[in-house]
N, C-alpha and C positions, 0 to 999 in steps of 0.2 A: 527496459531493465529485464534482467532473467531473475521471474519466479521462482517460488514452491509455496504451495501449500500448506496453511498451518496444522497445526493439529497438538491436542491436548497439551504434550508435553514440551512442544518448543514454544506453544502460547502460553506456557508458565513462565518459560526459560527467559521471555520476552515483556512479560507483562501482561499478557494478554488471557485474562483469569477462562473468556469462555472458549478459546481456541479456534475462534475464527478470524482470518484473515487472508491477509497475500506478505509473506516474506521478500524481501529482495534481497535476492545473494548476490549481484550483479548489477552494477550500471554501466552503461557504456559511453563513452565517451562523445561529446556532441548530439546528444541526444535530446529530447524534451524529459526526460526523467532525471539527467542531471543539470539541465536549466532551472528545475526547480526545484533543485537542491536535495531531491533524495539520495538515502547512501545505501550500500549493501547492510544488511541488519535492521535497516525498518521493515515497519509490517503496516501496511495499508491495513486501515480497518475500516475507514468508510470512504465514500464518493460523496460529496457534499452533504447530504442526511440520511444516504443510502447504506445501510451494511452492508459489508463486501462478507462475504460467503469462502469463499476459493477463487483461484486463480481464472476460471471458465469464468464465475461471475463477474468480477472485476473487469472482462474484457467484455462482454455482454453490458454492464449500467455504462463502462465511458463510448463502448457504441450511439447509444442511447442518446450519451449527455451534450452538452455545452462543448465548445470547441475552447473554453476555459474552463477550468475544472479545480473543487477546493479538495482536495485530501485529507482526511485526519491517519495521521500514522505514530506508531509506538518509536521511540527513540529513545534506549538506554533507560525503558520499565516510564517514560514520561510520555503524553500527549504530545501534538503538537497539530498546528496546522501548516499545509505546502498548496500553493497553488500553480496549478502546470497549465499548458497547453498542447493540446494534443496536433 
């Protein structure tokens, strides 16, 4: 997917009261990000129990992690959980 970074005012815009996150303005087609069903306008906020920070972080904890991986992201001011594969 193609990023950005959150920040105070589009983590309102979003749901996301303390503005941290990863936005996706982007997914790309055939990808693991749209295998498991993320859309442009979510916002990852966490990697399994991890908070995601920014965009650097996010790619820094799923280095890290599991070669399956559980997402929690905002979707239209709601929770949700997505589980991908990297």
């Amino acid at each position: 997917p193609i990023l950005q970074d959150l920040n105070p005012d589009l983590g309102s815009y979003f749901g996301v009261n303390d503005g941290k996150g990863v936005l996706i303005t982007e997914v790309l087609k055939e990808t693991p990000a749209e295998k498991a069903g993320l859309k442009a306008g979510d916002v990852i906020t966490k990697v399994g129990d991890r908070k995601v920070e920014d965009s650097d972080h996010l790619v820094s904890v799923l280095r890290d992690g599991d070669q399956k991986v559980t997402l929690t992201v905002m979707r239209q001011k709601s929770a949700r959980t997505e589980c991908a594969t990297r």
